[in-house]
N, C-alpha and C positions, 0 to 999 in steps of 0.2 A: 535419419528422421529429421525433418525441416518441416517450417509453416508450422502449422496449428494442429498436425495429423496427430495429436497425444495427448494425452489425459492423465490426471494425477488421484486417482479415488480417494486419498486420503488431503486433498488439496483440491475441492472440487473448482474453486474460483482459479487456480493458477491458469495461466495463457501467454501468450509468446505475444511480442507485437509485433512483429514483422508481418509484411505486406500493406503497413499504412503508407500513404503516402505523403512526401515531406518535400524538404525544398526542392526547386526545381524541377517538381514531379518525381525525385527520385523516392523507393521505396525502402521502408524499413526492412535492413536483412532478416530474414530469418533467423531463429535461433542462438543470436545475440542478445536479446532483453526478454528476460522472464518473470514477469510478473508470479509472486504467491503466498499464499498464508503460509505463518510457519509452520513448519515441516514434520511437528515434533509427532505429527498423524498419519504419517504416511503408512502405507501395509506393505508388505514384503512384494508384490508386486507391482507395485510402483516403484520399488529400487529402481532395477532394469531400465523402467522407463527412463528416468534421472540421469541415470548412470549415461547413457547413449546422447540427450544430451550435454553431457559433457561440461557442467558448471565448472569455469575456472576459479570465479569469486563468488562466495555470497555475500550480500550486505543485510545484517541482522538492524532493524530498526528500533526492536524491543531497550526496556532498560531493563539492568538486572534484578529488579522486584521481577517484573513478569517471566525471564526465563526463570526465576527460582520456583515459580511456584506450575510450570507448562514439562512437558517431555520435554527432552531434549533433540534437534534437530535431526533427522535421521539422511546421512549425507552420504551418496556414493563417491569412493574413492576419496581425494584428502585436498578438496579446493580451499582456495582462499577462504577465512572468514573473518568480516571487520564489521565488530559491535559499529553501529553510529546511533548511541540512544536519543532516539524525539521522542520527548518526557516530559510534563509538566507533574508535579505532586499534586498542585496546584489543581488541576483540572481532572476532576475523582472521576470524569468516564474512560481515562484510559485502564484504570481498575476496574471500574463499572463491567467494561466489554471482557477482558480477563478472567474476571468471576463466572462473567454467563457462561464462557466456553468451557471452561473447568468447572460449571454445576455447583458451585461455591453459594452460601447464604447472601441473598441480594439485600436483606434487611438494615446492613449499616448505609445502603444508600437512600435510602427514603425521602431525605434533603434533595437530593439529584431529582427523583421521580418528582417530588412538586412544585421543582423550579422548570421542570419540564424538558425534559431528554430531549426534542428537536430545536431547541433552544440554543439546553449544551451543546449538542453535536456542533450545531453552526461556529459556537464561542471559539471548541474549539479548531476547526477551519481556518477563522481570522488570526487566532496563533500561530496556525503552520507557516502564517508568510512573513510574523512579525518577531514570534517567539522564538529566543538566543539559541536555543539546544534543535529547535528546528530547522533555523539558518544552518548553524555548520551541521546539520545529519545532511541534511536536503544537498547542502553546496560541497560535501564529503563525497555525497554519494554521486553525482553527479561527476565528480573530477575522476573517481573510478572509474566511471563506466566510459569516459573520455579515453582511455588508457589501454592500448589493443590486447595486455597481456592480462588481464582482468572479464575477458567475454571467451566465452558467452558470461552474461552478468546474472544471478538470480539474485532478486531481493524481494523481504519481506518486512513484515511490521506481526502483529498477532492473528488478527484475522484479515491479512490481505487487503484492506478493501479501505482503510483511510488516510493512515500516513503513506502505505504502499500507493493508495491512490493519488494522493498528491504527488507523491516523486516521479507515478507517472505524469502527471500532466503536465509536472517540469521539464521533465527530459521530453517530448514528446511535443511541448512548444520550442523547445531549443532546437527541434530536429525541423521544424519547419511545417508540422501536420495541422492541421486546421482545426478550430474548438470544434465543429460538430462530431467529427471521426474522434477526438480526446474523450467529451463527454458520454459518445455512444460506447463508447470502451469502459465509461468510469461507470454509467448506470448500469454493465451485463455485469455486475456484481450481483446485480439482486436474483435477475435469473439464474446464474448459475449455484446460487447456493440455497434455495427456494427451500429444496429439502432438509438442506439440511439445518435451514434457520427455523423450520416446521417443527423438528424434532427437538431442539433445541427447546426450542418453547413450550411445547408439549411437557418435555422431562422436566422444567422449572414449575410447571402446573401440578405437578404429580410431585413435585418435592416441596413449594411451597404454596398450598392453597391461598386463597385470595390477594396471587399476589398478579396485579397490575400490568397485564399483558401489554397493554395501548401504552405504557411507560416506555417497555421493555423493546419493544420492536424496532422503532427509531434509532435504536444506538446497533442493531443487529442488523439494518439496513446502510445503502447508501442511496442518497435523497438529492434532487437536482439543487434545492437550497443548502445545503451543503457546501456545495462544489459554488453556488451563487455568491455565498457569504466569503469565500475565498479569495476568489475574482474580483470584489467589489472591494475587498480588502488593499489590492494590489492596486487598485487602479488609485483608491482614496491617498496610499502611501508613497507610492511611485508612479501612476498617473499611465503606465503601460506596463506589458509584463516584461518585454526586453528592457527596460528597465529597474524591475524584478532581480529576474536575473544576472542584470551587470551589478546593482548597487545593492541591493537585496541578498545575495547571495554572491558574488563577485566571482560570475561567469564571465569570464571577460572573450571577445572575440574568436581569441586563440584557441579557448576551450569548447567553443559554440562548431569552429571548424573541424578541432578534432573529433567530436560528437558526429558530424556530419560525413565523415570522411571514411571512421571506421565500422560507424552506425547504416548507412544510406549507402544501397547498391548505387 
């Protein structure tokens, strides 16, 4: 099984990058970078799937508040697994989005809801490029996935789609692919899990009346201001992303090559 021929039902957002293309026209292999939410949903028939591709590492992006209170990962056979927590306490929507997925009472964030959720979201964005625990998850994960005994590589964050999504756009400007093919990748978040942020929301209407769907949706989504607020971050602090990358996180050439090398047919 190669390319994107698979599907994860208890992971609807997961997806393979391969076949973008990067530096010098080359493309991203198959089946080495897998984008996903965590796992802890997956159904007995999506083992199988997993299992064939063959995860040698996962990188867990969650901190340990959120996997104490989530399933636990359901993993075929016995890959690598390396916690790298991008965590702030500080920024109450990584609890925010945890609570929604586990149907938890949203009522202790009502501060979050009228300072306004696409606010926070963006806040925090401009973290993931400046925030300590973000730098080294970000620059952790990255040196793994440099390292050929570590791929294919799956990583996740809780639900897939924000810290997961920045470590793709890092890896993925390291590899040489171009922001519109990054960004069209980071916005099929929304499509792919349509339904099941429908249901989602639905069941927090059915559990707690009048509560504030236009709060809630924004933190359930991914938004191009988002991804804007990030970028605009990088450029304000380091003035480019390779930049970024070398001082920001301390990719230094050698790892930009090896990324390219084992990553890039």
């Amino acid at each position: 099984m190669t390319g994107r021929d698979w599907q994860l039902v208890g992971a609807p957002n997961a997806r393979d990058l391969g076949g973008m293309v990067g530096a010098d026209g080359r493309r991203v292999r198959p089946g080495v970078l897998l984008r996903t939410p965590a796992l802890g949903r997956l159904i007995d028939e999506d083992l199988p799937v997993l299992a064939k591709l063959g995860p040698a590492c996962v990188v867990d992006l969650r901190d340990d508040s959120e996997m104490a209170v989530a399933p636990p990962d359901r993993l075929p056979g016995e890959p690598r697994v390396v916690h790298l927590p991008v965590h702030d306490a500080a920024h109450p929507v990584f609890t925010y989005v945890s609570a929604m997925l586990l149907g938890h009472d949203l009522g202790a964030y009502a501060e979050l809801a009228r300072q306004g959720t696409p606010a926070a979201m963006a806040a925090i964005y401009r973290w993931f490029v400046t925030g300590e625990s973000a730098r080294a998850g970000f620059s952790a994960a990255v040196r793994l996935a440099a390292a050929p005994e570590n791929l294919p590589l799956v990583y996740h964050c809780s639900a897939g789609k924000d810290r997961t999504g920045w470590l793709t756009v890092v890896l993925l400007s390291a590899l040489g692919v171009d922001e519109v093919t990054i960004r069209a990748d980071y916005l099929a978040n929304n499509r792919l899990t349509e339904s099941l942020r429908e249901v989602i929301l639905e069941a927090l209407r059915q559990r707690q009346p009048g509560l504030d769907v236009d709060a809630v949706r924004p933190v359930l989504e991914v938004r191009a201001e988002y991804l804007d607020a990030a970028y605009a971050e990088v450029r304000r602090v380091h003035g480019s992303f390779g930049a970024y990358l070398r001082d920001g996180l301390g990719i230094t050439d050698e790892i930009v090559a090896a990324l390219r090398t084992h990553l890039l047919d």
